[in-house]
VOGU-3710 file (C-alpha; in Angstrom, 3 decimals, decimal comma):
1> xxxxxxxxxx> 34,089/0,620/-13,254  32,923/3,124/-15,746  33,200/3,070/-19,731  32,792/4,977/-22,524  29,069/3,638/-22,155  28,898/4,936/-18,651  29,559/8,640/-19,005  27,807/10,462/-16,254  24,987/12,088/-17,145  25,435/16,384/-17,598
11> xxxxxxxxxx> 22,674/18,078/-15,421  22,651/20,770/-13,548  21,311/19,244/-10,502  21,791/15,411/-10,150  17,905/14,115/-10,431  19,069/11,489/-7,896  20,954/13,041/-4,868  22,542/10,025/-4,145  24,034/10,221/-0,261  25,805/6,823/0,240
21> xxxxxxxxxx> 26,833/4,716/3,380  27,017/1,056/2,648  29,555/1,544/-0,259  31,757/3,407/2,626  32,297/0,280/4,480  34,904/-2,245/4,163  35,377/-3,855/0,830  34,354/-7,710/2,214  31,162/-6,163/2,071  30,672/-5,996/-1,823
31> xxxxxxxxxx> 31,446/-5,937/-5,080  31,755/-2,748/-6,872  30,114/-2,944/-10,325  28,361/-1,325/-12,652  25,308/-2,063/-14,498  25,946/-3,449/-17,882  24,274/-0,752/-20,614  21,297/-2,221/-22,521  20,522/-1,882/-26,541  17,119/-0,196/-26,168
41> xxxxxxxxxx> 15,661/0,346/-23,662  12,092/1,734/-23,153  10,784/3,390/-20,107  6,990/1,132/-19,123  6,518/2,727/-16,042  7,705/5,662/-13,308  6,592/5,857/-10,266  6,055/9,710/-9,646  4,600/10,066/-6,562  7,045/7,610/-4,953
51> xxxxxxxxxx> 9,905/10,322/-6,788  8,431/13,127/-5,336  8,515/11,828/-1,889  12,150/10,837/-2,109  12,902/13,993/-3,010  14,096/13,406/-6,937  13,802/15,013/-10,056  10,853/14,034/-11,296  10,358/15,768/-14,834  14,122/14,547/-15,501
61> xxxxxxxxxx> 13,606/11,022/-14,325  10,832/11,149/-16,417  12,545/12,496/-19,404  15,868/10,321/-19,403  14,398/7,785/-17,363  15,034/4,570/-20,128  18,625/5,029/-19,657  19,139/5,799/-16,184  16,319/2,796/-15,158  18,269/0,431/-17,550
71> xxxxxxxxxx> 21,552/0,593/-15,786  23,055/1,976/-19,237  23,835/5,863/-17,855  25,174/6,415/-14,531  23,945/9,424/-12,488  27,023/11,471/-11,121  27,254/10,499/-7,172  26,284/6,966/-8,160  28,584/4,100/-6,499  27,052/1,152/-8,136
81> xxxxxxxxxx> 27,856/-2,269/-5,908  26,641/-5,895/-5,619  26,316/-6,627/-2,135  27,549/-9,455/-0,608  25,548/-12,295/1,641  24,632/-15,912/2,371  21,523/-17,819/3,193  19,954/-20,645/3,908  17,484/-22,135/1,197  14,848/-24,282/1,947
91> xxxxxxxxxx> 16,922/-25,420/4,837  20,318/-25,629/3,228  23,600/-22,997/4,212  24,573/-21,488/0,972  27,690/-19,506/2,546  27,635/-17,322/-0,170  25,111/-15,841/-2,786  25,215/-12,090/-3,057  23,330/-9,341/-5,751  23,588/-11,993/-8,734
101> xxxxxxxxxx> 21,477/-9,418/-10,818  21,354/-6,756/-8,871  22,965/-3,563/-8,382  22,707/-0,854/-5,854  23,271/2,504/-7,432  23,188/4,301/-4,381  21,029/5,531/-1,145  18,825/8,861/-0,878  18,294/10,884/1,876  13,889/11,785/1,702
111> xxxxxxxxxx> 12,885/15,072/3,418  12,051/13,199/6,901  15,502/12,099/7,120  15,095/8,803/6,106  17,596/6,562/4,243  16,646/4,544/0,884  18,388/2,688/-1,036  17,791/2,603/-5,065  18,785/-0,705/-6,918  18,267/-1,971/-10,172
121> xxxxxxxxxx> 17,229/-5,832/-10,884  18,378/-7,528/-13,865  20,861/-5,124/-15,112  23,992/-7,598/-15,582  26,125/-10,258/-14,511  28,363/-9,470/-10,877  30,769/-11,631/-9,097  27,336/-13,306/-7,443  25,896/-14,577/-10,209  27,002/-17,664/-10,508
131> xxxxxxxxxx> 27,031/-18,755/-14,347  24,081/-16,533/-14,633  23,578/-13,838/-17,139  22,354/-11,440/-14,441  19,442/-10,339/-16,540  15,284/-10,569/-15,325  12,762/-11,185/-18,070  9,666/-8,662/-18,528  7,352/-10,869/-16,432  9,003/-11,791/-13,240
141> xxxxxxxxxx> 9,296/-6,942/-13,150  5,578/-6,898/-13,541  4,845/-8,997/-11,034  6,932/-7,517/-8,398  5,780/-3,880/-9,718  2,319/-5,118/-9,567  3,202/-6,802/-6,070  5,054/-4,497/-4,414  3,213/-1,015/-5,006  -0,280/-3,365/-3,897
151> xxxxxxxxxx> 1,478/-4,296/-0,765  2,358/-0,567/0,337  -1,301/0,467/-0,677  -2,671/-2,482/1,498  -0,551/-0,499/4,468  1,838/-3,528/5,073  5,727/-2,606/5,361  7,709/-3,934/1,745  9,996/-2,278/-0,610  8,744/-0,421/-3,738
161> xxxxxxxxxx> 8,452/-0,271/-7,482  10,253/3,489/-8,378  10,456/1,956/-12,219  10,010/-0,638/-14,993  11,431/-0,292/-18,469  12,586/-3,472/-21,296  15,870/-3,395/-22,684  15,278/-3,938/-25,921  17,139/-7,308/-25,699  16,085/-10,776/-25,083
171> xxxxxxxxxx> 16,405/-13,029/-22,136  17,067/-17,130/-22,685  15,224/-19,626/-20,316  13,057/-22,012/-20,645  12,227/-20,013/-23,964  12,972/-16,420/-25,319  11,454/-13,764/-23,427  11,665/-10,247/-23,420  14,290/-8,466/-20,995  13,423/-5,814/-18,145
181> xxxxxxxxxx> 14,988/-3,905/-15,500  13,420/-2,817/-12,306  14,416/-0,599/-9,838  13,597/-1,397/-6,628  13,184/1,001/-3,462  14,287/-0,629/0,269  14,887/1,005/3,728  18,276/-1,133/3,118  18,924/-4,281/1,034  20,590/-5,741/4,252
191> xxxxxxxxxx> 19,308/-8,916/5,072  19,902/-12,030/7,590  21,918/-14,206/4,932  24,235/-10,860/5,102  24,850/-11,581/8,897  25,544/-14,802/7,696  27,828/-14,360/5,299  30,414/-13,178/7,959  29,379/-15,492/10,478  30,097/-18,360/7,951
201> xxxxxxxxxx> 33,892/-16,999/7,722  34,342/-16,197/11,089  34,821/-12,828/10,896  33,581/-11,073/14,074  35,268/-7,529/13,314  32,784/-7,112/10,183  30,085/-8,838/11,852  30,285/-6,028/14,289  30,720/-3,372/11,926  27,781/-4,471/10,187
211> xxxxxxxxxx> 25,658/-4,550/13,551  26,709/-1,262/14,576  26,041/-0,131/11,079  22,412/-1,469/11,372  21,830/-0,160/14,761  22,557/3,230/13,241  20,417/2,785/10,023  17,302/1,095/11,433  17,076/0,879/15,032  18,906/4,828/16,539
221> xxxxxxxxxx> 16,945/4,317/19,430  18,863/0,943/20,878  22,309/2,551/20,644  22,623/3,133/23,834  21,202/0,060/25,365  23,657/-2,017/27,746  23,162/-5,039/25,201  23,462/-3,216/21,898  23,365/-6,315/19,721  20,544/-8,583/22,029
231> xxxxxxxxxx> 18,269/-5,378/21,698  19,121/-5,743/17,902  17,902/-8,921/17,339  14,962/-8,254/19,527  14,127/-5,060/17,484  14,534/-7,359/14,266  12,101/-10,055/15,840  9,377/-7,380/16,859  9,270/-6,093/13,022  9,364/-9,777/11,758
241> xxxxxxxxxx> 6,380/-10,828/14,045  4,496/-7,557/13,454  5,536/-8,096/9,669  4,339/-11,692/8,786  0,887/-11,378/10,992  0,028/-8,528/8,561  0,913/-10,720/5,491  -1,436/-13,664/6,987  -4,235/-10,753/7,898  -4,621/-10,624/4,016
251> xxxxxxxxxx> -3,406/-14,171/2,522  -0,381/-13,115/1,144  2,157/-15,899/0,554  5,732/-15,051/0,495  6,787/-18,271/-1,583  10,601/-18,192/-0,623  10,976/-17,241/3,227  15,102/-17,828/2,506  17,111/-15,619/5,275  18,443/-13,940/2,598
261> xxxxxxxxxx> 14,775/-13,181/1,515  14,269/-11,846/5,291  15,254/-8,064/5,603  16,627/-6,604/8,599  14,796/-3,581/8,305  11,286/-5,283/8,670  10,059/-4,950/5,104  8,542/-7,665/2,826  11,138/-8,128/-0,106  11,789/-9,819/-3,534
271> xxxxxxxxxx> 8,248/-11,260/-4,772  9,139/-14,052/-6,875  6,526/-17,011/-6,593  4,384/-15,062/-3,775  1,081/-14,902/-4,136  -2,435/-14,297/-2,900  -4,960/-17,212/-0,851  -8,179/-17,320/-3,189  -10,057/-20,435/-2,335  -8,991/-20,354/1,902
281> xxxxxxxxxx> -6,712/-23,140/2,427  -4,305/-22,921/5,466  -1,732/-25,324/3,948  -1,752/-23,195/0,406  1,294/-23,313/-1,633  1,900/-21,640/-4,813  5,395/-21,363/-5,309  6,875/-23,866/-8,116  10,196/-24,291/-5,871  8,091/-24,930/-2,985
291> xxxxxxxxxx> 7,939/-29,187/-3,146  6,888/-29,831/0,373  5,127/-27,065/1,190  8,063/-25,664/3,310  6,622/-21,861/3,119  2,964/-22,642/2,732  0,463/-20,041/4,602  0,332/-21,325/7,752  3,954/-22,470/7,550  4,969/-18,616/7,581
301> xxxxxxxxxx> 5,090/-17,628/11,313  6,791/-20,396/11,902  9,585/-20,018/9,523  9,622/-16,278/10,864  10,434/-17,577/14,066  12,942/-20,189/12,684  14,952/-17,422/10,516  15,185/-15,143/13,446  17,006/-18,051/14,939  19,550/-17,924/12,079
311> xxxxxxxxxx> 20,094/-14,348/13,012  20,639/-15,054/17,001  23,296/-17,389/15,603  25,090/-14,938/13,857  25,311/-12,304/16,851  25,945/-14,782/19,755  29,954/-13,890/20,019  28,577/-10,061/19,994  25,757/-10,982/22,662  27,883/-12,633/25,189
321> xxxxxxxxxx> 31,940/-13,546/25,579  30,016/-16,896/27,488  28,755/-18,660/24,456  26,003/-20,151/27,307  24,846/-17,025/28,523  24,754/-15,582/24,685  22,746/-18,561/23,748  20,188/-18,451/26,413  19,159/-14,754/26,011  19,077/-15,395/22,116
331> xxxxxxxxxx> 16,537/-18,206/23,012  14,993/-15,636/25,151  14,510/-13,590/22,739  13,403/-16,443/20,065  10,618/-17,516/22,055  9,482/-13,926/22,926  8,849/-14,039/18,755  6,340/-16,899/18,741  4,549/-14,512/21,572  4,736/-11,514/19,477
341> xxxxxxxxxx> 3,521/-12,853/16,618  0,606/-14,562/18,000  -0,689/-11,174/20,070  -0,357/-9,196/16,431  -2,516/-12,111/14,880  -4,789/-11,828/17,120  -5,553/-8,190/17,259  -5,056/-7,994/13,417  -8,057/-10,825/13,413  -10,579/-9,042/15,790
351> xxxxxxxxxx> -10,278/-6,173/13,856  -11,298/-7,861/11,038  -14,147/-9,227/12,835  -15,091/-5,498/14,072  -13,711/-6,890/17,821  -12,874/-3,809/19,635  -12,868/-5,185/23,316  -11,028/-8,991/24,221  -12,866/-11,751/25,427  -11,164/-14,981/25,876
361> xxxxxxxxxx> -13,226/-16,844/23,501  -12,178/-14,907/20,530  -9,189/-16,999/19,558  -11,983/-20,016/18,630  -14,857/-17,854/17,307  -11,397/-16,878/14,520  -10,726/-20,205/14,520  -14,088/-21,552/14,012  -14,773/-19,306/10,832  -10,873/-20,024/9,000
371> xxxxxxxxxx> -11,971/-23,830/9,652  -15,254/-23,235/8,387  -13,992/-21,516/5,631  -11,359/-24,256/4,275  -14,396/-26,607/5,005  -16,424/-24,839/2,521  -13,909/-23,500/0,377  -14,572/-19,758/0,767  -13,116/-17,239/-0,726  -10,553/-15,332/1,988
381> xxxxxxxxxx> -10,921/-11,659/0,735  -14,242/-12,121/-0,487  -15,590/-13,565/2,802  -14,600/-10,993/5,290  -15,246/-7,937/2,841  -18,857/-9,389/2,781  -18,560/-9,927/6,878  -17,711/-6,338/6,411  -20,900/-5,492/5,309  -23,269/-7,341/7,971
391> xxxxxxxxxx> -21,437/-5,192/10,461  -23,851/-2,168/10,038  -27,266/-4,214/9,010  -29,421/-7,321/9,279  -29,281/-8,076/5,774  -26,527/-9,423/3,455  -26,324/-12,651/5,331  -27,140/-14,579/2,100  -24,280/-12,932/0,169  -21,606/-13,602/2,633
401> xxxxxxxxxx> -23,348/-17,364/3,020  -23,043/-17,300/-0,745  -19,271/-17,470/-0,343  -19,194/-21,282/0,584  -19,931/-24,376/-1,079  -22,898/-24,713/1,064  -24,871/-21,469/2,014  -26,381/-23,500/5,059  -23,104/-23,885/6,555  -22,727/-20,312/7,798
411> xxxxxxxxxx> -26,028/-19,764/9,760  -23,585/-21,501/12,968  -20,959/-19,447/13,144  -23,008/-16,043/11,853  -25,196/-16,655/15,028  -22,073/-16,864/17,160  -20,785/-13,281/15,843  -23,842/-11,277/16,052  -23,861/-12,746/19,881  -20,339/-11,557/20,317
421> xxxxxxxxxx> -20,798/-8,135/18,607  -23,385/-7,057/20,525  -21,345/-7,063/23,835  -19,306/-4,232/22,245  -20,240/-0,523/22,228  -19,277/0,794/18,744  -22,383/1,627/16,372  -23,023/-0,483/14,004  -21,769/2,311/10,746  -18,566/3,032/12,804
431> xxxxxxxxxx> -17,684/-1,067/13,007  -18,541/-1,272/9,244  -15,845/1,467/8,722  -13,330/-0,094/10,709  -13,994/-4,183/9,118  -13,835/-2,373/5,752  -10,415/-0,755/6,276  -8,882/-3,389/7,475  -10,743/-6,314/5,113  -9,655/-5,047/1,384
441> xxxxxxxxxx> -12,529/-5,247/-1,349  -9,242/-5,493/-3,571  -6,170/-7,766/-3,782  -3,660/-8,510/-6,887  -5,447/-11,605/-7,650  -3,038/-14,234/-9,051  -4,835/-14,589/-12,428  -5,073/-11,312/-12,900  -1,476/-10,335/-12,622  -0,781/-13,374/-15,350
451> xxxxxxxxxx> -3,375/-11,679/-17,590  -1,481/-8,545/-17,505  1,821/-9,844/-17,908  0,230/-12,501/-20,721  -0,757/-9,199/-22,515  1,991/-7,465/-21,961  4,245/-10,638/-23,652  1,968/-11,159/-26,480  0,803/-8,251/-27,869  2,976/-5,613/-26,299
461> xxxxxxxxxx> -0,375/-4,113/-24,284  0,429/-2,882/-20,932  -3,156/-2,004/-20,658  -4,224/-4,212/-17,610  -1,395/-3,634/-15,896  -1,866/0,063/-15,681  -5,614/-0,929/-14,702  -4,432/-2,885/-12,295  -2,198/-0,556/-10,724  -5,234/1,903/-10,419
471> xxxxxxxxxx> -7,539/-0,778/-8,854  -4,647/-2,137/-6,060  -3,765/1,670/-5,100  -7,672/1,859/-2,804  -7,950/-1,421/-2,212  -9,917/-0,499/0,982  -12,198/1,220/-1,136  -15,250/0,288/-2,903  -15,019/0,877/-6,916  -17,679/0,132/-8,730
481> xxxxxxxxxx> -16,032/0,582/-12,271  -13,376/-1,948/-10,855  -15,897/-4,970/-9,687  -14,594/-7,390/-11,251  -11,053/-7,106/-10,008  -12,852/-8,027/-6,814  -13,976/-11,555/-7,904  -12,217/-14,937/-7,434  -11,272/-16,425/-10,851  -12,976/-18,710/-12,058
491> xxxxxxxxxx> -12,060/-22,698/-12,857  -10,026/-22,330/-15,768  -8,292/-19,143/-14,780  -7,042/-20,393/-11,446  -3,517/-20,294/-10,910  -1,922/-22,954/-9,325  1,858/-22,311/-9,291  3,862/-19,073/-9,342  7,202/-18,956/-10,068  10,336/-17,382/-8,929
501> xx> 11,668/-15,565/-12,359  15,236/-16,074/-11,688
//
């Protein structure tokens, strides 16, 4: 596995203290390979504070970080592997994809005792990649830097950006484009389409293994259940529920809800053609790959619900010896997610609307303002930031009227919430605080991200994306040198399809 190229690296304290699990189990469960080294590569971006609290060497991840970020030096303790898995896309069984440009160089251990793994993206062909050359251009790593680190600041569970650098080398699609490696941060890379893979072959020993292996990993407290493996895929469903309200609380589209997209560990992962609602639209779809709209907003819960099904299909032999009794707590447990997910919604969308008590008629006074907002083609951020701001005055009502097509149209449904918000007992300043910190002033607006990664293509100016960066890390906060990161694009900046980067 290693070369002349791959000579460990001499320190006198390994910068990464790898302390690995996954590439202890059996050997059905990956690949081992290295990264393939890189001509020149260039460190664009480290994520210090995200080093610090893993517990690395930050001055020498700093200082050597081009090499070790590119894949071309390996860290001593590293066990580089491509991980096997399976999936279904857009519908379809693939019974076996796997890391085709990926490459998990190992797991950390942070100071709360909690388990990360470190992988790099686009660092060479593995026995996954199927005819392709396992690299990722520079765009496709800005985006999910941009993405990711946005995501975390926004409080909603994902993996993260630890680095960025180019290789120095190009990439060949639909033109030439410059190369890039990523490394990405997860609780685990394991995913439902890795269930699958062994359910596909039949092979209930690993399936268990793997199970056990989770339970251990990312759910301790279920070990000792009588049903190990039905309180497993309930844990998984709670997360997911939990998980994909908080991504509709702030119009985030996933773009490809795959099960081998959908981690078990309850974090939002690989941000291809994701993106972010601007004009309110409850059937948006951005995604490229996307032809009928099979992830569109609304579509998400849904598919949630539908991939956790995937995953009850995997564990039935593990649930039950009575394939009927296996299948009917599994469906148990299925519909329990629609429930879930609709109470999380819910609370997520009083709190937007400064709701701190439950009355039934909440669900349509929500309701009334998404419809009136698609109506009138409203801005989502924009309109409840600016809701936000009524929450502690009688002004503003013509700014956040301002945010549809007709101002007119609001005067309705404002009526209707200053009715309901007086029946609860915060003060007005302390409801402000609470709309404003869960309705961000900031999101990584799609054109925005292009225009940094336009930049960064064309002239080799990674300006904006550092700005943005700075914006997205408070975007609960108000930053007046940053207002116009705040505002919809306008016509001819609109982006209309995202792509996956692959």
């Amino acid at each position: 596995m290693s070369s002349p190229l791959h000579d460990k690296v001499a320190f006198d304290a390994p910068p990464i203290p790898f302390d690995n699990s996954y590439a202890h189990l059996p050997p059905q469960f990956f690949a081992e390979q290295a990264p393939a080294p890189v001509g020149a590569p260039q460190l664009i971006k480290f994520n210090r504070a995200l080093a610090h609290d893993l517990g690395l060497d930050v001055d020498a991840l700093e200082r050597d970080g081009a090499a070790i970020f590119s894949g071309s030096k390996l860290l001593p303790g590293s066990q580089p592997i491509a991980m096997a898995y399976a999936g279904h896309q857009f519908g379809g069984f693939v019974p076996q994809l796997g890391d085709g440009r990926a490459i998990l160089l190992g797991e950390v251990v942070d100071g709360s005792g909690r388990r990360h793994d470190i992988q790099l993206k686009g660092s060479g062909p593995t026995p996954f990649s199927r005819r392709g050359d396992g690299r990722a251009a520079l765009g496709p790593v800005l985006r999910e830097y941009i993405v990711s680190e946005a995501m975390y600041a926004l409080g909603i569970p994902t993996t993260r950006a630890l680095a960025a650098v180019t290789t120095g080398e190009p990439v060949y699609r639909e033109e030439v484009l410059p190369g890039a490696v990523f490394t990405r941060v997860a609780a685990s890379h394991i995913r439902v389409g890795t269930f699958q893979y062994f359910a596909a072959r039949g092979d209930t020993d690993s399936l268990r293994i793997l199970a056990d292996y989770v339970v251990d990993r990312h759910y301790p407290e279920i070990k000792d259940r009588k049903n190990r493996y039905l309180a497993l895929l309930e844990a998984v469903a709670a997360r997911q529920a939990a998980l994909i309200a908080r991504w509709l609380h702030v119009g985030f589209i996933h773009g490809v809800m795959n099960t081998d997209n959908m981690t078990i560990s309850g974090e939002t992962i690989d941000y291809g053609p994701c993106a972010f609602v601007d004009t309110y639209h409850s059937a948006a779809v951005f995604s490229s790959i996307d032809h009928h709209g099979r992830y569109a907003y609304a579509n998400q819960p849904a598919i949630g619900q539908w991939n956790i099904a995937r995953l009850g299909e995997t564990l039935l032999s593990l649930i039950d010896p009575s394939l009927d009794a296996a299948v009917d707590l599994a469906n148990a447990v299925i519909k329990a997610y629609g429930e879930r997910f609709q109470t999380h919604w819910l609370a997520g969308m009083r709190a937007k609307l400064g709701l701190a008590t439950e009355e039934d008629d909440d669900l349509d006074l929500i309701q009334a303002l998404l419809a009136l907002m698609q109506q009138q083609q409203a801005d989502f951020t924009l309109t409840f930031r600016r809701l936000s701001d009524l929450a502690e005055s009688d002004g503003g009502e013509a700014t956040f009227a301002g945010s549809f097509k007709d101002p007119n149209s609001a005067a309705p449904w404002l009526a209707r919430w200053r009715e309901r918000i007086k029946r609860e007992s915060q003060l007005p300043n302390d409801r402000a605080r609470g709309m404003r910190g869960v309705n961000p002033a900031f999101i990584p607006r799609n054109h925005r991200i292009e225009q940094s990664i336009e930049a960064a293509l064309e002239d080799g100016d990674f300006s904006l994306f550092e700005a943005l960066l700075t914006v997205l890390a408070r975007p609960y906060e108000d930053q007046p040198a940053f207002a116009p990161y705040a505002e919809p694009p306008q016509p001819a900046e609109r982006v209309l399809q995202t792509f996956c980067g692959t």
